[in-house]
C-alpha positions as CSV (number, residue, x, y, z in Angstrom):
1,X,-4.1,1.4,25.3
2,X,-1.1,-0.5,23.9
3,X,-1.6,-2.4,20.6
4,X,-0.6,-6.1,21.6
5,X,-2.2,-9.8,20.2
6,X,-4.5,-9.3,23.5
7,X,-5.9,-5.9,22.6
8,X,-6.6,-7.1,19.0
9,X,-8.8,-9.3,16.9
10,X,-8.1,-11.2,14.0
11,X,-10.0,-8.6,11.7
12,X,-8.0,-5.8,13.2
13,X,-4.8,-7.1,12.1
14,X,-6.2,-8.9,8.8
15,X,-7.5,-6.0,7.7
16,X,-4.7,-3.8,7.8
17,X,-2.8,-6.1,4.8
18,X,-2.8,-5.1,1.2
19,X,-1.3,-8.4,0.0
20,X,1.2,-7.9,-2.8
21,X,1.3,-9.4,-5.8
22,X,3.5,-7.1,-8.1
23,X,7.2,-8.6,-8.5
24,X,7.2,-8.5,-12.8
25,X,8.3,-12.4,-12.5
26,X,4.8,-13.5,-11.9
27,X,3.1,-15.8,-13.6
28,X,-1.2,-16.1,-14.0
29,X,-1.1,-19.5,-11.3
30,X,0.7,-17.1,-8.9
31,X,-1.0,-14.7,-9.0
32,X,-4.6,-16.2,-9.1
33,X,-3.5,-18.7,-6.1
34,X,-2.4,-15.1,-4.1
35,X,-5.9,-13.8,-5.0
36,X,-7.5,-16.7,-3.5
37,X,-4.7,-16.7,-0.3
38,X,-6.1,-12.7,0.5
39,X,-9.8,-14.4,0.2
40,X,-9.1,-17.3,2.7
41,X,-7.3,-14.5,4.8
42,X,-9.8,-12.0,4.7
43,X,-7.4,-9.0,4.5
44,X,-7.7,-5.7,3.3
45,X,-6.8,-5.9,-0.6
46,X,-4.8,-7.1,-3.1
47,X,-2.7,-4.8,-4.6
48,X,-1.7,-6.4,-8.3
49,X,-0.5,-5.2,-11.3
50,X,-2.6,-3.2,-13.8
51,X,-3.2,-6.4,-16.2
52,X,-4.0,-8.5,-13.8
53,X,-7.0,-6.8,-12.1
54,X,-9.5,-8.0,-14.5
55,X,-8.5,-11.8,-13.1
56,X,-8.6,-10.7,-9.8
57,X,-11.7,-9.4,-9.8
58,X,-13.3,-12.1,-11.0
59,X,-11.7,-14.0,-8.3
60,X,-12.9,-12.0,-5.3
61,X,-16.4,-11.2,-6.4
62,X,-18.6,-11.6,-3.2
63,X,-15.7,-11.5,-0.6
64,X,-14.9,-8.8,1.4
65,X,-11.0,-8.2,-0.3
66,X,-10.6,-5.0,-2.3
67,X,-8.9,-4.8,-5.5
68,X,-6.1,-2.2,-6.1
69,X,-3.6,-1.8,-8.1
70,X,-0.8,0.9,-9.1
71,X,-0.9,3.8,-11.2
72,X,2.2,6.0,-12.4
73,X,4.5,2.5,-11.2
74,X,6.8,2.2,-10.1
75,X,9.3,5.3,-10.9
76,X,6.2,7.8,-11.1
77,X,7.3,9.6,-14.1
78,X,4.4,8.8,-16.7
79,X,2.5,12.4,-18.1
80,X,-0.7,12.7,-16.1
81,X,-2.7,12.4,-18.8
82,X,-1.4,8.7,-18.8
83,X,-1.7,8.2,-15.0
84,X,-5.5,9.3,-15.8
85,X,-6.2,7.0,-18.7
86,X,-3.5,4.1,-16.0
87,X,-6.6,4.9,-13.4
88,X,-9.8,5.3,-15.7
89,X,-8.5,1.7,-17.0
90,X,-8.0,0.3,-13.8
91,X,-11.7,1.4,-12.4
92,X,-13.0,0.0,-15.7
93,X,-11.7,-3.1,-14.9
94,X,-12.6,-3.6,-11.1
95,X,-10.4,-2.4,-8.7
96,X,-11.4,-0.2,-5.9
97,X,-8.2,1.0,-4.7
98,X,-5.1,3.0,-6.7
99,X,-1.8,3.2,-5.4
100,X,-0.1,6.2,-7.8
101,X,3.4,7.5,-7.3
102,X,4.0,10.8,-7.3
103,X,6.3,12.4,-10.5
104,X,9.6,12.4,-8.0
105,X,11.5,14.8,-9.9
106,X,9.3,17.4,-9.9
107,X,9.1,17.2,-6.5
108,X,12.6,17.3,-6.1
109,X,12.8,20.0,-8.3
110,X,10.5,22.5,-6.8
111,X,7.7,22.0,-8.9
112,X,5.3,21.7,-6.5
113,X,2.1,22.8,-8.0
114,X,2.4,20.2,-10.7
115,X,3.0,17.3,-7.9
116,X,-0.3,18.8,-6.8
117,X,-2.1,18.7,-10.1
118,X,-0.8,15.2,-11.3
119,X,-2.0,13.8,-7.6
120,X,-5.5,15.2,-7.8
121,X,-6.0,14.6,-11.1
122,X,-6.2,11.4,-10.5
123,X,-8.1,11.5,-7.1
124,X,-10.5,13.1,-8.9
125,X,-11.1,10.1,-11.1
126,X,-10.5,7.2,-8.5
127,X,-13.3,9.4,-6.1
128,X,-15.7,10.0,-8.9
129,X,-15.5,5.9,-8.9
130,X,-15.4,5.4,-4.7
131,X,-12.3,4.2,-5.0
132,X,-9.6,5.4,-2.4
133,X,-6.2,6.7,-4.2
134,X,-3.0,5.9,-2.1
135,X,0.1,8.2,-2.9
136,X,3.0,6.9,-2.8
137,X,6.5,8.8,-2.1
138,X,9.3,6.2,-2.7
139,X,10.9,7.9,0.5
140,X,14.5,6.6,-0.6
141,X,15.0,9.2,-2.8
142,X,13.5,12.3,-0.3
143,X,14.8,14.8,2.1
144,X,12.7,15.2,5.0
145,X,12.0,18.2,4.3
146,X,10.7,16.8,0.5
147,X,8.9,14.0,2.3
148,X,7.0,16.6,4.5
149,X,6.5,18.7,1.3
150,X,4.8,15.5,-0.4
151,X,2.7,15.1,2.5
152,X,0.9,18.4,2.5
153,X,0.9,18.2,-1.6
154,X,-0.9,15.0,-1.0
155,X,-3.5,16.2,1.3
156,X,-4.2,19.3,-0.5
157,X,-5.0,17.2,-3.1
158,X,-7.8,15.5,-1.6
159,X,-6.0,11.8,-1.8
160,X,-6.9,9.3,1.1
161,X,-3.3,7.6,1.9
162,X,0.4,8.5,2.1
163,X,2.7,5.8,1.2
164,X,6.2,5.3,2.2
165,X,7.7,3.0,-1.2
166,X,7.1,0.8,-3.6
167,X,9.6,-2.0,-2.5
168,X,11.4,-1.9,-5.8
169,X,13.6,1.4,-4.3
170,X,16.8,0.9,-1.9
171,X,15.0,1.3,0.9
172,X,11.4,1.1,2.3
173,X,9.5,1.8,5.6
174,X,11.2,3.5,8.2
175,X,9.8,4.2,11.6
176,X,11.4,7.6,11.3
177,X,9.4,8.1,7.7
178,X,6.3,7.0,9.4
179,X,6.3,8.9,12.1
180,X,7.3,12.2,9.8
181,X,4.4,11.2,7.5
182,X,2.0,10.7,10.2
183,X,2.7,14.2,12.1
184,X,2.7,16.0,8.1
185,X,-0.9,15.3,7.6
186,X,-4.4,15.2,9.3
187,X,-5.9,12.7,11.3
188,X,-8.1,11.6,8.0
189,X,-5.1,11.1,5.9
190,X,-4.4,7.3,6.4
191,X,-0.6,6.2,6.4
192,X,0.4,2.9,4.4
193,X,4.0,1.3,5.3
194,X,5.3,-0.5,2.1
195,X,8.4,-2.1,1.7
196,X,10.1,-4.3,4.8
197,X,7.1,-5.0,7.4
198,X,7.3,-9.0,7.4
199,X,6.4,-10.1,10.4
200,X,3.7,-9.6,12.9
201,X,6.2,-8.2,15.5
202,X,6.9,-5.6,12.6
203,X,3.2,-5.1,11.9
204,X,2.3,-4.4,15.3
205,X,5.5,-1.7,15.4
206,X,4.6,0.0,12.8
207,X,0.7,-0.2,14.0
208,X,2.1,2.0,17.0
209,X,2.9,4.4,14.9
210,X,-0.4,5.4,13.5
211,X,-0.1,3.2,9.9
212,X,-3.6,1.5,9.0
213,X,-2.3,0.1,6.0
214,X,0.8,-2.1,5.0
215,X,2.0,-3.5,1.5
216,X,2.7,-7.7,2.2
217,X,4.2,-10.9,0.8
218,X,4.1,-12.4,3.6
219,X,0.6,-12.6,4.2
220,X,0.1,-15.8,6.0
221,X,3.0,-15.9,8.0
222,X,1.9,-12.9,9.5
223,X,-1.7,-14.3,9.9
224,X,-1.1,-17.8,11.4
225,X,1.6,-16.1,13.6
226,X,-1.2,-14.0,14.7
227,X,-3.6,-16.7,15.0
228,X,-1.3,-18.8,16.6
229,X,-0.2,-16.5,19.5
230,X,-3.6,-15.6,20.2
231,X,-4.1,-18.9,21.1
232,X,-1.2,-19.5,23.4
233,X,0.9,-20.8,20.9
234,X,4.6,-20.8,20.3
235,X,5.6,-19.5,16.2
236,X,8.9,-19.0,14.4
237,X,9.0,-16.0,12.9
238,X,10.3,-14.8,9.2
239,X,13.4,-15.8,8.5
240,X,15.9,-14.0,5.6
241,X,13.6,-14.8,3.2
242,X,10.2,-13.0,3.7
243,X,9.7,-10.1,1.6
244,X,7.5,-6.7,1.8
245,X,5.6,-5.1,-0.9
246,X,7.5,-5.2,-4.5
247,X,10.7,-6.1,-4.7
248,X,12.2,-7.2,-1.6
C-alpha cells in the first residue's frame, strides 16, 4: 500500500523525526526550547551536540523522545580510541542513540578493514549500553561504488543505521543514495536521510523509499502540515528558508 496522509498516523510520521539541534551557533535557550519542541511533538529523538546531552536529558526525562547525539562529527577523522571515549561520554551522560561518521579517508583509500574496526568499535560500546549506533557516510564525498562499500562495512559491523550526511557537507540526501543504501544492506539495517528533507511532501518521498529515520530542523512545519492535511486542511509548505539536519 502507498504511503499517503490517509494511510498514516500521526505517530507514524512523528516518529520517524530526529529533530536537529547541531548548527555550532546555538545558544543553551535554543537548544533547551528545541528539546522541549521534540517533547510537545512526540518525535523520534533529538539529535544534539555532545555537550548538550546532559541538558537534554534532563529535559526529556519521562517522555517518549530519545536522546542522541554524534560521535566522530562531523568530518569523521578522530582516532577510534577517541570516537570510544566521544561514545562512553555520551552514554554516561544520557543519550540512547549515537550518530558516528565513518573515518572517510580510509574508506576512500582502501582501507577497509579499519572502516570496519573503527565502526564496530564503537557499536560495541553504544550496544553494551542499548543504545542504537547510526553510521553516517557524508555521501558527498563517495563513489557509488564507496557508498555500497560503506554499506556492507557498516553491517558487518553490527551497527543499526546507515546515514546519508551530516548537513554540514555540499550535498545531503539523494533519492538515488537512498535507494543505493537501502538495496546494499539487509532488511534490519534501518536507513536515516540527513540533510534536505524539509517538508512533509519530502518526508513522505523519501518514506517510499524504505528510510525510517530523517535528521530535521524543520520539525513542526512538518508536523502541523501533517496534522493539518489530515484534517482536510489547506497548508503552505517550506519556503527557502527551512533547513535539514546540520548545516543547511
Amino acid at each position: 500500500m502507498a504511503l499517503s496522509i490517509e494511510t498514516l498516523e500521526y505517530r507514524d510520521v512523528a516518529k520517524t523525526i530526529d529533530h536537529s539541534l547541531l548548527r555550532p551557533e546555538l545558544d543553551d535557550a535554543f537548544v533547551e526550547d528545541g528539546c522541549r519542541l521534540a517533547a510537545e511533538y512526540d518525535v523520534a529523538s533529538v539529535c544534539v551536540r555532545p555537550a548538550d546531552v546532559r541538558r537534554a536529558a534532563a529535559i526529556l526525562a519521562g517522555t517518549d523522545v530519545a536522546v542522541g547525539t554524534t560521535v566522530g562529527f562531523p568530518h569523521g577523522n578522530h582516532r577510534t580510541e577517541t570516537k570510544v571515549f566521544e561514545a562512553r561520554q555520551a552514554l554516561a551522560d544520557g543519550a540512547t542513540e549515537l550518530d558516528m561518521v565513518i573515518q572517510i579517508g580510509a574508506l576512500k583509500s582502501g582501507r577497509d578493514a579499519e572502516v570496519r574496526a573503527d565502526i564496530a568499535a564503537v557499536v560495541e560500546v553504544g550496544h553494551a549500553a542499548g543504545a542504537i549506533v547510526k553510521v553516517i557516510f557524508e555521501n558527498a564525498y563517495l563513489t557509488d561504488d564507496e557508498k555500497v562499500r560503506a554499506c556492507r562495512l557498516t553491517e558487518a559491523a553490527g551497527a543499526d543505521f546507515v546515514k546519508t550526511s551530516t548537513g554540514f557537507a555540499p550535498g545531503g540526501a539523494t533519492h538515488e543514495d537512498l535507494a543505493l543504501m537501502r538495496a546494499n544492506v539487509s532488511p534490519h539495517i534501518q536507513v536515516k536521510a540527513a540533510g534536505g528533507v524539509r517538508t512533509l511532501d519530502a518526508l513522505l518521498a523519501v518514506m517510499e523509499l524504505g528510510v525510517t529515520r530523517i535528521g530535521a530542523t524543520a520539525t513542526k512545519m512538518i508536523l502541523e502540515d501533517f496534522k493539518a492535511r489530515k484534517a482536510g486542511r489547506t497548508t503552505v509548505q517550506a519556503g527557502p528558508g527551512a533547513a535539514g539536519e546540520g548545516g543547511y
